[in-house]
C-alpha positions as CSV (number, residue, x, y, z in Angstrom):
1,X,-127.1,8.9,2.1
2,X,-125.9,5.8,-0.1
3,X,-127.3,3.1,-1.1
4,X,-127.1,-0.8,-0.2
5,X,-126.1,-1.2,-3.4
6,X,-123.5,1.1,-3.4
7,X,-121.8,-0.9,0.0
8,X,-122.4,-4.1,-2.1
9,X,-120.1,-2.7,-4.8
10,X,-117.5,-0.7,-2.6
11,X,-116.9,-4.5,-0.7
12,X,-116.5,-6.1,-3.8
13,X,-114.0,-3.8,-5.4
14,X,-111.9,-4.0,-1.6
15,X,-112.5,-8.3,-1.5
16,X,-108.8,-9.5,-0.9
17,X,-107.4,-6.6,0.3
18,X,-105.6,-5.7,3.2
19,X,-108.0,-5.7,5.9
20,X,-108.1,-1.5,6.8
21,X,-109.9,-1.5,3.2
22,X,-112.7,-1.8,5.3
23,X,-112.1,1.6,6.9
24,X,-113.9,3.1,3.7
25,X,-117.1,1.3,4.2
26,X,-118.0,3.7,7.6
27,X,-121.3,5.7,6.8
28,X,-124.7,5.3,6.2
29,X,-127.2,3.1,3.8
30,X,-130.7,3.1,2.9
31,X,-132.0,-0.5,2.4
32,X,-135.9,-1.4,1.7
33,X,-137.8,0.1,5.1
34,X,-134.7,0.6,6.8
35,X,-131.3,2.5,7.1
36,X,-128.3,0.9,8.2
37,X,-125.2,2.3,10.2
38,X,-122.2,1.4,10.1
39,X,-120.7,3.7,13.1
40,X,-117.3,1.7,13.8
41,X,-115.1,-0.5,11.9
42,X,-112.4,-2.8,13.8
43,X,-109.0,-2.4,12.4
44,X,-108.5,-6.0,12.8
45,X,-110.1,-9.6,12.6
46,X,-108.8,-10.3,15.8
47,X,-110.3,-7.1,17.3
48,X,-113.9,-5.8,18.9
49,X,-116.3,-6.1,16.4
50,X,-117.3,-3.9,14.0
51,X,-120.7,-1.6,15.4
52,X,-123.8,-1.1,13.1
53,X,-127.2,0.2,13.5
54,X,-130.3,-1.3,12.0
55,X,-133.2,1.6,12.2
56,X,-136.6,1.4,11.1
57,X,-138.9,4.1,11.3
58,X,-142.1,4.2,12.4
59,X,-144.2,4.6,9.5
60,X,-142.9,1.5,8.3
61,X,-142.6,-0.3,11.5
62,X,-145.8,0.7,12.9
63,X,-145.5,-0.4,16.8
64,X,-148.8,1.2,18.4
65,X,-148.3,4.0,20.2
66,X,-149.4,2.4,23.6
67,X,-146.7,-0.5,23.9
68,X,-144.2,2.1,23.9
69,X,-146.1,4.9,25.9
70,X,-144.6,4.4,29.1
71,X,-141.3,3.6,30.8
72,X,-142.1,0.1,32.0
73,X,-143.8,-0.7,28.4
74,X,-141.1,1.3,26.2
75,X,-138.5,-1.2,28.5
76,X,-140.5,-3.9,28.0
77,X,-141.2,-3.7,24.8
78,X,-137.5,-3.1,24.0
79,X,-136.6,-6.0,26.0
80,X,-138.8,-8.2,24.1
81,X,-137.3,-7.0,20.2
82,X,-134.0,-7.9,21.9
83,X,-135.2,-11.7,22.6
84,X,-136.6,-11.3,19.1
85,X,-133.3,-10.3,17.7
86,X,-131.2,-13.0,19.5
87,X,-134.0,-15.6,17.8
88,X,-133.4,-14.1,14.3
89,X,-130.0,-13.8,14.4
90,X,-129.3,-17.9,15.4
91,X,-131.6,-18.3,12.2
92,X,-130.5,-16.2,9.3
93,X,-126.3,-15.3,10.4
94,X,-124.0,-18.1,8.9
95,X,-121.6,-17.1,11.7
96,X,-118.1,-18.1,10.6
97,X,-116.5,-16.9,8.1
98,X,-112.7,-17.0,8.4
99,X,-109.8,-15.1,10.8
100,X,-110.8,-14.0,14.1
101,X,-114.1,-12.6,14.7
102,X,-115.4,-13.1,10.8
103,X,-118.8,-13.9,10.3
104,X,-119.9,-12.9,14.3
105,X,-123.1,-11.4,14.4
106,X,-124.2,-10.5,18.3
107,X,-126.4,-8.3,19.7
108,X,-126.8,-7.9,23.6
109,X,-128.0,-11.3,25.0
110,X,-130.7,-10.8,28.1
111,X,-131.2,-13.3,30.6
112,X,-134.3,-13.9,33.3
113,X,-134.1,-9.9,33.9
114,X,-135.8,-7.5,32.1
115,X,-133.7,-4.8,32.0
116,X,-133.2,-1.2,30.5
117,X,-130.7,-2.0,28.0
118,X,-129.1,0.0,25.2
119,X,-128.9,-2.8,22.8
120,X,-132.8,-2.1,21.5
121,X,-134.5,1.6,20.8
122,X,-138.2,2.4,20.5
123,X,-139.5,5.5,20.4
124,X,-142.3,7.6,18.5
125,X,-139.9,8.3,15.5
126,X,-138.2,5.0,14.8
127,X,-137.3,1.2,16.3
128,X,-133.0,0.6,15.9
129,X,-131.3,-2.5,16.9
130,X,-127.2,-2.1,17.9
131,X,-125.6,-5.0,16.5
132,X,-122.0,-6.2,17.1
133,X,-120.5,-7.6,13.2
134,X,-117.4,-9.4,12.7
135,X,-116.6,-7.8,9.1
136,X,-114.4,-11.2,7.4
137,X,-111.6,-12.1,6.5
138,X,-109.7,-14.4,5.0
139,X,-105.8,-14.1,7.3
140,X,-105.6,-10.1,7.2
141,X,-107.3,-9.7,4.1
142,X,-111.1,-8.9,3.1
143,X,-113.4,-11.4,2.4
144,X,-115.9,-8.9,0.4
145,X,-118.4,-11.4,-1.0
146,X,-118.7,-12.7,2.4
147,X,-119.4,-9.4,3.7
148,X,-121.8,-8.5,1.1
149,X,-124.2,-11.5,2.3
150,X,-124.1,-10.4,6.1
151,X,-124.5,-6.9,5.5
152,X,-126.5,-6.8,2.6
153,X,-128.8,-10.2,2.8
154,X,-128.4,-11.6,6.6
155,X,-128.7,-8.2,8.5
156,X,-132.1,-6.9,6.6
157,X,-133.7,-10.9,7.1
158,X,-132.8,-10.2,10.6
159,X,-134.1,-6.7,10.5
160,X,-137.6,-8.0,8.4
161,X,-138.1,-10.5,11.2
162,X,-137.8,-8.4,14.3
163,X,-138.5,-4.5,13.8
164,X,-141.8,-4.7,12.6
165,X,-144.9,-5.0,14.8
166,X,-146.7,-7.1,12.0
167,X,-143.6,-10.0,11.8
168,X,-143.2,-10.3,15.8
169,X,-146.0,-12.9,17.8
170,X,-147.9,-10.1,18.6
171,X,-149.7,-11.9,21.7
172,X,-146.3,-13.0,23.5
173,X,-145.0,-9.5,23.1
174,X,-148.3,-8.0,24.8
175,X,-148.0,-10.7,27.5
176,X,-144.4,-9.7,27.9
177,X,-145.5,-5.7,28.0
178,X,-148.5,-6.6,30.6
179,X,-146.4,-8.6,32.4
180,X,-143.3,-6.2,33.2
181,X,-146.0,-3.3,33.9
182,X,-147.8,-5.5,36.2
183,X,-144.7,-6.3,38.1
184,X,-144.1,-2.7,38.0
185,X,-147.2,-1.5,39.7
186,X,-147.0,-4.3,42.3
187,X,-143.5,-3.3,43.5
188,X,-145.1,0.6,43.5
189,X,-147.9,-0.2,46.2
190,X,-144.9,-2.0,48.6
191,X,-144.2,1.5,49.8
192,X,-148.4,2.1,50.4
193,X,-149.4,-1.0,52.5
194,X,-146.0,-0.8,54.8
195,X,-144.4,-3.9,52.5
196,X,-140.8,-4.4,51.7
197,X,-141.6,-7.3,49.7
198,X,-144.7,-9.4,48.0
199,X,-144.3,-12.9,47.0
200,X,-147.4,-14.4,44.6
201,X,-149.2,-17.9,45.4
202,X,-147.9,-19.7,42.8
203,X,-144.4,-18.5,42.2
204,X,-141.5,-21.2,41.6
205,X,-138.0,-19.9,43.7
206,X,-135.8,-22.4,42.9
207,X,-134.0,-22.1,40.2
208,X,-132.3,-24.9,37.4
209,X,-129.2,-25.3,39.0
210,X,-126.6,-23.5,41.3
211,X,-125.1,-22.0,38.0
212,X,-128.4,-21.6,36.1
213,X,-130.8,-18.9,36.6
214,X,-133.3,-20.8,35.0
215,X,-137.1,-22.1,37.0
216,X,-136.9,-25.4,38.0
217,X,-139.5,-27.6,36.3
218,X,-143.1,-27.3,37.8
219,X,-143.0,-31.0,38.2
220,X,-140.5,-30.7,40.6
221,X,-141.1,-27.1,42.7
222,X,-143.2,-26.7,45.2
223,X,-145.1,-23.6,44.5
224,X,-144.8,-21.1,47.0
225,X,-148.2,-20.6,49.3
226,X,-148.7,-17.7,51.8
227,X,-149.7,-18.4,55.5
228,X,-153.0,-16.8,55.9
229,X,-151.8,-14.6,58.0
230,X,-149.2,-12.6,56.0
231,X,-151.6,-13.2,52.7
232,X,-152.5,-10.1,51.0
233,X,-154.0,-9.0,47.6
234,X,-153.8,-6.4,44.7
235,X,-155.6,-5.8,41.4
236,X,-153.4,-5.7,38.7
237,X,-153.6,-2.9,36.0
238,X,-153.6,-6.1,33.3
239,X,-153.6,-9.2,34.3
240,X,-156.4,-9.5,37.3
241,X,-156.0,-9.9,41.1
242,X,-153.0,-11.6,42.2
243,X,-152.6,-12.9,46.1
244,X,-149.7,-13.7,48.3
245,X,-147.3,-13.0,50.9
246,X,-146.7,-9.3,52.0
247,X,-143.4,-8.8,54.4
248,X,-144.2,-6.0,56.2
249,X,-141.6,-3.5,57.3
250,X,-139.7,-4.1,60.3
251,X,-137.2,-7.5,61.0
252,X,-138.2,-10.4,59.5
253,X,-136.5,-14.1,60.3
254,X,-136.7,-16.8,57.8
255,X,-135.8,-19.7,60.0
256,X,-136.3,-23.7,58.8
257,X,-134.1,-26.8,58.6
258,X,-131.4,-27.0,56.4
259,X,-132.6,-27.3,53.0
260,X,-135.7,-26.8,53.5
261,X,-135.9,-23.5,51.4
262,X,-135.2,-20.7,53.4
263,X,-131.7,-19.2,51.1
264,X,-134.1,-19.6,48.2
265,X,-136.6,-17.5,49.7
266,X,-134.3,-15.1,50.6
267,X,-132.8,-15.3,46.9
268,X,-135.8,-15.0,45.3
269,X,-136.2,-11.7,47.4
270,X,-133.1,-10.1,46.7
271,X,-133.5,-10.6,42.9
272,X,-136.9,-9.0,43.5
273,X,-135.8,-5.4,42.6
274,X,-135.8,-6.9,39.2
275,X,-138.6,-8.1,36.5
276,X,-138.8,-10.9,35.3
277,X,-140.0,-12.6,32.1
278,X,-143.1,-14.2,31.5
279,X,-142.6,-18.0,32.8
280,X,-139.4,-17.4,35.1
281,X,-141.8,-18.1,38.7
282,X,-141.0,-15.4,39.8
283,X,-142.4,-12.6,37.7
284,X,-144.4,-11.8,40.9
285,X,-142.1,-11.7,43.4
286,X,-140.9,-7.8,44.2
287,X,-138.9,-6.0,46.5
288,X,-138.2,-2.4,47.5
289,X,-135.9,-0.7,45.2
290,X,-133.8,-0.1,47.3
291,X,-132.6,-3.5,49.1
292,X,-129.6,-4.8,49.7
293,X,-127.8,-7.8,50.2
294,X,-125.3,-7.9,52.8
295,X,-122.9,-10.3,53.8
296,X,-118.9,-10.6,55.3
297,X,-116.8,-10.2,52.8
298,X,-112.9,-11.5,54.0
299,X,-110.2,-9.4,52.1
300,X,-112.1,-6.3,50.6
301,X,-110.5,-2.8,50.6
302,X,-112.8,-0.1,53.2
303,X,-111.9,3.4,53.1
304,X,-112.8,6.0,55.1
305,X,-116.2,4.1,56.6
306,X,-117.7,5.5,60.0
307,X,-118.4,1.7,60.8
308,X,-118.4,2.5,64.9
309,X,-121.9,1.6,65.4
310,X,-120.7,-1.9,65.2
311,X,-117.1,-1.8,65.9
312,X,-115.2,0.8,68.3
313,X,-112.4,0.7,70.7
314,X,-109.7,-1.2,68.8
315,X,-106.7,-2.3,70.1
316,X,-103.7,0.5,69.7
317,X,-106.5,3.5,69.1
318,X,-107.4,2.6,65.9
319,X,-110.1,5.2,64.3
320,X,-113.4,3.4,63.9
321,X,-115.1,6.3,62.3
322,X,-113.3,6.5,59.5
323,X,-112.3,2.9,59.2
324,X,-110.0,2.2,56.5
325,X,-108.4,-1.6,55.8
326,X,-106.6,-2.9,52.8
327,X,-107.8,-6.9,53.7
328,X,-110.7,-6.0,56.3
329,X,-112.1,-8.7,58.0
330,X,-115.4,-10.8,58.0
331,X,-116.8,-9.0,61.0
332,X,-115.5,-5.6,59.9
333,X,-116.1,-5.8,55.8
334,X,-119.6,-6.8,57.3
335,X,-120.0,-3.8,59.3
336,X,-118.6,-1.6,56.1
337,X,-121.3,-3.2,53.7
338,X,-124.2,-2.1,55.9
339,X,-122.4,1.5,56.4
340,X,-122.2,1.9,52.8
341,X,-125.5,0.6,52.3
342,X,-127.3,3.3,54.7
343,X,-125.0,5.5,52.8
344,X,-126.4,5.3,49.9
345,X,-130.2,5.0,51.4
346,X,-131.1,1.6,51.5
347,X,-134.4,1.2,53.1
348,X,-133.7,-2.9,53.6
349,X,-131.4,-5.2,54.2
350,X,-131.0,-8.5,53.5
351,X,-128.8,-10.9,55.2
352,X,-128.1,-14.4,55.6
353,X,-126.8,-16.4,58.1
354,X,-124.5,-18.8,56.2
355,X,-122.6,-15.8,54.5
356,X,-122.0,-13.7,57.4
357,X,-119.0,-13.3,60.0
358,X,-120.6,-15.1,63.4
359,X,-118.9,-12.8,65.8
360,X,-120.8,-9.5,64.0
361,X,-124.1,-11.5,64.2
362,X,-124.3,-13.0,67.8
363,X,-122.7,-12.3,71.3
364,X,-124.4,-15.2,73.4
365,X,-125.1,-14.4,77.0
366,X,-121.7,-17.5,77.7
367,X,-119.2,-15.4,75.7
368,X,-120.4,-11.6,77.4
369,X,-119.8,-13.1,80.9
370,X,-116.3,-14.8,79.4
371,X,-115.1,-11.8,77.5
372,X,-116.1,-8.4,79.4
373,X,-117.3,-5.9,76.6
374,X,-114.8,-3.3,77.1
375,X,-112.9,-6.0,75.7
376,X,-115.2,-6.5,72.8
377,X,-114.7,-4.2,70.0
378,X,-118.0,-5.4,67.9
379,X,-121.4,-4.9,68.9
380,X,-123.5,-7.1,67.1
381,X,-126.0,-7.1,64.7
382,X,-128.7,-8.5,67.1
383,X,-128.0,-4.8,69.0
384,X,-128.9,-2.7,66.6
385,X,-131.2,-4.0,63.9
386,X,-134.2,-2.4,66.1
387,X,-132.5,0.7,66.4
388,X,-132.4,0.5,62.6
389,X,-135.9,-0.2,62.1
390,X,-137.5,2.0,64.6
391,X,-135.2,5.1,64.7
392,X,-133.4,5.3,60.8
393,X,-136.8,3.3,59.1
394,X,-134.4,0.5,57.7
395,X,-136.2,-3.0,57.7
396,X,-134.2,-6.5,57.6
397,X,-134.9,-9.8,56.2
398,X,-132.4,-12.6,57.7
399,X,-132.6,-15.9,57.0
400,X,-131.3,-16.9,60.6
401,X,-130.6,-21.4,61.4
402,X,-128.6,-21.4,64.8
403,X,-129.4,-18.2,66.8
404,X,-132.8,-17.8,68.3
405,X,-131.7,-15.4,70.4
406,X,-132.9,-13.2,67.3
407,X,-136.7,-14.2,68.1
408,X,-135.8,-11.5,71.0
409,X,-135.6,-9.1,68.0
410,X,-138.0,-10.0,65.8
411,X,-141.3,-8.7,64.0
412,X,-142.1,-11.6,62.0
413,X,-141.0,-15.0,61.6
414,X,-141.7,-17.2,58.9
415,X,-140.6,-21.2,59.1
416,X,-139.8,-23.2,56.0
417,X,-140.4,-26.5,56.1
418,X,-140.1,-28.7,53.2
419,X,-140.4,-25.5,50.9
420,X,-143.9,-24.6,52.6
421,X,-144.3,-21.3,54.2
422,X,-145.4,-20.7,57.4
423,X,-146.3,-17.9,60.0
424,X,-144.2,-18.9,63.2
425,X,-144.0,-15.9,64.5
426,X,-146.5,-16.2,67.9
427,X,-144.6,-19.6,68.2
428,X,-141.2,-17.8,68.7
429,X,-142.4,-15.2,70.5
430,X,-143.8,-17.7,73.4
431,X,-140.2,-19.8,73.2
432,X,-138.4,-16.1,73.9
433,X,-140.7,-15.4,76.9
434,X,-140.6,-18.9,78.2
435,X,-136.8,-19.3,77.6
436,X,-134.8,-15.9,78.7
437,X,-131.5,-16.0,77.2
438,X,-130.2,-13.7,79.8
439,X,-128.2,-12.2,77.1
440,X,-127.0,-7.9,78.2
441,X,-127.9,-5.7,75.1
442,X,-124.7,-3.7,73.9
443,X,-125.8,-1.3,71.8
444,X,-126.5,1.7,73.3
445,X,-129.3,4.0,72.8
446,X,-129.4,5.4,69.6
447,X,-127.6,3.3,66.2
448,X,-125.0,6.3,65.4
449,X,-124.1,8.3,62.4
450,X,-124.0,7.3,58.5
451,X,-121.1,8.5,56.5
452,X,-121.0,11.4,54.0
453,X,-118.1,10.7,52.1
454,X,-116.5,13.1,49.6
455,X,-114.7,10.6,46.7
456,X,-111.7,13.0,45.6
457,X,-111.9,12.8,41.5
458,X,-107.6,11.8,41.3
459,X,-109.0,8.5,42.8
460,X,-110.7,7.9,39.1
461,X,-108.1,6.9,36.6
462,X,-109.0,4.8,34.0
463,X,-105.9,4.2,32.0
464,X,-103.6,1.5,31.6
465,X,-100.7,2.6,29.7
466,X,-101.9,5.1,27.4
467,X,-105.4,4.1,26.3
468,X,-108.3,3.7,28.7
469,X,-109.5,0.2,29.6
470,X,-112.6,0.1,31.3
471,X,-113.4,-3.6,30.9
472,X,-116.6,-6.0,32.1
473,X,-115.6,-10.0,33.0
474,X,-118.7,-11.4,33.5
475,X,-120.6,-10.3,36.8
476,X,-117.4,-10.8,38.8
477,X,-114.7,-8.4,38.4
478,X,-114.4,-5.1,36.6
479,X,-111.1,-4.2,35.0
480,X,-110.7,0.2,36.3
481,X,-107.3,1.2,35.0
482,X,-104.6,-0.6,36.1
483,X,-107.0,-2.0,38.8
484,X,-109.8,-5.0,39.1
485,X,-112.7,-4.6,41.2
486,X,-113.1,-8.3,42.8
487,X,-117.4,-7.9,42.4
488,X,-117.8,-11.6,43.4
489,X,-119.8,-10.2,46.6
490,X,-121.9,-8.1,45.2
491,X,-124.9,-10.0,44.6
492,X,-127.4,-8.8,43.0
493,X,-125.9,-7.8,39.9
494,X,-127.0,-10.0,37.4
495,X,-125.9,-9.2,33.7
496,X,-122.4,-8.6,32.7
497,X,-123.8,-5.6,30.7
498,X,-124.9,-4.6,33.7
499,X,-120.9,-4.5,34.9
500,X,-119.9,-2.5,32.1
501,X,-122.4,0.1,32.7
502,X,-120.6,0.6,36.2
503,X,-117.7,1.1,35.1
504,X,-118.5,3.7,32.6
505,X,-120.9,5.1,34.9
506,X,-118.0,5.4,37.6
507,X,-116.0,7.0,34.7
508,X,-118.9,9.5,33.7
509,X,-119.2,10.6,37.5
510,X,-115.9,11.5,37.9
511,X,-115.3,13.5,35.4
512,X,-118.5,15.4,35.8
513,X,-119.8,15.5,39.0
514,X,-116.6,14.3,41.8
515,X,-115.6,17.7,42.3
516,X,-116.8,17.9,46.1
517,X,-120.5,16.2,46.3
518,X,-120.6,13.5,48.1
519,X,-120.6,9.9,46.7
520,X,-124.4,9.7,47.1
521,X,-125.5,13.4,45.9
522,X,-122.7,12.4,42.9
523,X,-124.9,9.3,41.6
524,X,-127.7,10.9,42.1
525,X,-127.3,13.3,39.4
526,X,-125.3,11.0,37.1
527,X,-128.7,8.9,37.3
528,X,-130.5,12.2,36.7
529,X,-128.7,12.2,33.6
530,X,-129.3,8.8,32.7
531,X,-133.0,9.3,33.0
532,X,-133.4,12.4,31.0
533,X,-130.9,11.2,28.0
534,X,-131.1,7.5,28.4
535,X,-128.0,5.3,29.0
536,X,-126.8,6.0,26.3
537,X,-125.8,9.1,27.9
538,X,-122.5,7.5,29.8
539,X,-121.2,6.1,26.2
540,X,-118.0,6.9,25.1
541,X,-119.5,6.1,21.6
542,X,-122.5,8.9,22.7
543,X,-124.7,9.4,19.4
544,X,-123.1,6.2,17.7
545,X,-123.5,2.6,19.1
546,X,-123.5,2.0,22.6
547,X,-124.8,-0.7,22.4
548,X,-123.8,-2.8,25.4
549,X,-125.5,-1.5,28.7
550,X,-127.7,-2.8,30.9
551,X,-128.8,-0.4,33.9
552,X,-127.2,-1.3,37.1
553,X,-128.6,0.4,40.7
554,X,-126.5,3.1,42.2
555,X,-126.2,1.2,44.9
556,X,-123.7,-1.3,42.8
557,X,-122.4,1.2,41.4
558,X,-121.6,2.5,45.0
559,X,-120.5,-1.0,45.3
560,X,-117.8,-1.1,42.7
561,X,-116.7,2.6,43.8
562,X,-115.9,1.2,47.4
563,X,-114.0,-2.1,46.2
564,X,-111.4,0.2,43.9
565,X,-108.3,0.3,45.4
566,X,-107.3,3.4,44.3
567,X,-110.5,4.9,46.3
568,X,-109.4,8.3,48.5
569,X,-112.0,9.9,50.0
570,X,-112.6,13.2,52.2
């Protein structure tokens, strides 16, 4: 192994020439407490950055052994070095430097989330940070003495300030620990009390703004407050008893006045499958792991979906049970995202009124005299959400404005009223049995069949023109190939590290385990993987500097696998 001293020397002797100089600087260099990587260097200013790894081992770094002994702690922990490092790096990199990407130093930014990520490593034998550098230049040529300060003077201030326990605010990174395991063990006893989600007295839903994921200020929330009779309690492993609302299994209607609340609610819900960091308001708010957000989705490719439990007898004998559309419709994309959903397991679902197709929700009593149903392809939702709870054990949380025909359906219904919470449901049950809606229920006896579909591995191509391009664009869109997955739907991802996870994840699936499995049994060991190696594990960069991951659900993965046009399946 070499020395700093030796990289300082070998970029001074390449300052001002051509830019590949930097080629020779790929190796690895022991610095005071630390050894640095330097596992790829871009061939061009105007390229991806330059990867390095800072590790520290822990003799030096001395993290105690319980902040790292479990999963939820060793993620949290991680999680909380990565804040640290964004902190440290603002502070100590100059940041431009010249041509292109000189100067850049970036590591993996979290947001509200606390995610398994890539970007940070702790374990018994060492702590290493994956850093993005933008080596500099000056046109195409090296700026060596500029290089020497960011990899010989920024990079180990950066390092000094965030890999060892003794330089981090030690009682903000056990709050952040305590906090994530907390959350952790809350979402755990869901499952044990009949809950599909719990939301803490106290909490703040609404957020900054519609395009910030941020609290709103306390001064300005109204704190969420259970109704007593949904109120339930838990002792936290760290942090005390904490009391709230429990949504038991079953279907659940948020109903209120517009703007009232009730879309927060349900937002707050759906980004429950996540934790949260100490001060978001809602770091005791969880959900089922396996929920799902469902809505119409105008334009999106289906292939292959057995979607006749809601929709059957098309016009010209088109096959309902394996439903295939390049521009489906609201009504039958709807009917698709559920199939797919149950598909891959999902124990609830989460829908809202305002983003679904109205002719998959409702029939009213009017419209089944008007239009006979062996003229009406769909049966709607309203037909078969009890089917779903009581035969397949799938529960459903709508936030429903215009149809109380649903109160027919209902479990439990909670009302919104200026952002308070309140436990209608006895209400709506009286209005249902004084007010008949006369309404003829179309869904038969039994809710139907949920697809097992085979993905065939030609499907999976990832190149466009002769290299690979498998690209993240924010939460929105995944470049595949020569095709973009259109991932505007898909809610409840929420980093775009997240994104390029799935599409590596889709890549590291195919080649390994498409090959017959169906698309669930598939994930599922591609996530076994992922849990006995780490993410890193789906890397094309395995053993080097992957660097840029966040873990997504299988069930987004699922997501993006269904939304690629180039999808044949068996």
């Amino acid at each position: 192994m070499q020395t700093l001293e030796r990289l300082r020397k070998r970029l001074m002797s390449i300052d001002g020439k051509s830019y590949k100089a930097y080629k020779g600087i790929s190796g690895s260099y022991q610095g005071p407490d630390f050894i640095l990587y330097i596992d790829y260097v871009q061939g061009d200013p105007f390229a991806s950055p330059s990867r390095v790894r800072v590790r520290v081992s822990q003799d030096a770094a001395r993290f105690p052994g319980e902040a790292y002994e479990t999963k939820p702690r060793r993620v949290a922990l991680e999680d909380f070095i990565n804040r640290q490092l964004v902190k440290a790096i603002r502070k100590f990199a100059k940041g431009d430097r010249g041509s292109g990407k000189s100067g850049l130093i970036s590591v993996d930014q979290p947001g509200q989330q606390v995610l398994e990520r890539t970007a940070v490593v702790v374990n018994g034998d060492f702590v290493e940070a994956r850093i993005s550098i933008g080596l500099p230049a000056k046109g195409r040529r090296v700026l060596g003495q500029q290089a020497v300060v960011m990899l010989t003077e920024e990079l180990p201030a950066i390092a000094k300030n965030t890999l060892f326990y003794q330089s981090l605010p030690q009682d903000a990174l056990w709050e952040h620990v305590h906090s994530v395991e907390d959350q952790e063990y809350l979402r755990q006893q869901l499952e044990k009390h009949d809950l599909v989600a719990f939301i803490a007295n106290g909490a703040i839903l609404p957020r900054e703004s519609g395009i910030s994921d941020r609290p709103l200020d306390k001064n300005k929330a109204v704190p969420f407050e259970s109704p007593k009779s949904l109120e339930v309690s838990f002792t936290l492993p760290n942090n005390g008893e904490v009391t709230g609302m429990g949504i038991p299994k079953g279907v659940t209607l948020i109903v209120g006045g517009g703007y009232h609340g009730k879309s927060t609610l349900l937002q707050a819900i759906q980004k429950g499958i996540y934790n949260h960091i100490p001060g978001d308001g809602r770091e005791r708010v969880v959900t089922v792991p396996s929920a799902v957000k469902i809505r119409a989705e105008d334009g999106r490719r289906v292939e292959k979906v057995d979607i006749s439990p809601f929709i059957n007898n098309l016009p010209y004998g088109q096959d309902t049970t394996e439903f295939s559309s390049e521009d489906a419709s609201g009504s039958t994309s709807q009917a698709a995202n559920i199939m797919e959903a149950l598909e891959m397991k999902s124990k609830l679902l989460l829908l809202d009124e305002d983003t679904s197709a109205t002719n998959f929700m409702i029939r009213d009593v009017r419209m089944q005299r008007l239009v006979a149903k062996d003229k009406e392809p769909i049966t709607p939702f309203i037909d078969k959400v009890r089917q779903l709870s009581e035969k397949m054990d799938v529960s459903t949380i709508m936030v429903i404005g215009g149809s109380g025909d649903y109160f027919d359906v209902a479990d439990n219904v909670i009302m919104l009223d200026e952002y308070h919470v309140h436990d209608v449901t006895e209400q709506a049950k009286s209005i249902a049995d004084s007010l008949k809606t006369g309404r003829s229920k179309e869904g038969g006896a039994s809710f139907g069949s949920i697809p097992r579909r085979i993905p065939q591995k030609e499907s999976f191509n990832p190149q466009k023109g002769k290299k690979n391009k498998i690209v993240a664009r924010g939460t929105s869109s995944l470049q595949f190939g020569r095709y973009t997955i259109d991932l505007s739907q898909v809610e409840q991802l929420v980093d775009i590290s997240q994104t390029q996870a799935v599409g590596d994840i889709i890549y590291y699936t195919a080649r390994k385990y498409f090959d017959g499995k169906s698309l669930y049994e598939a994930l599922q060991l591609t996530y076994g993987d992922i849990e006995e190696k780490g993410l890193d594990v789906i890397s094309p960069f395995y053993g080097q500097h992957p660097g840029n991951y966040a873990l997504p659900r299988p069930y987004e993965v699922a997501a993006a696998i269904n939304r690629l046009r180039s999808l044949k399946v068996k």
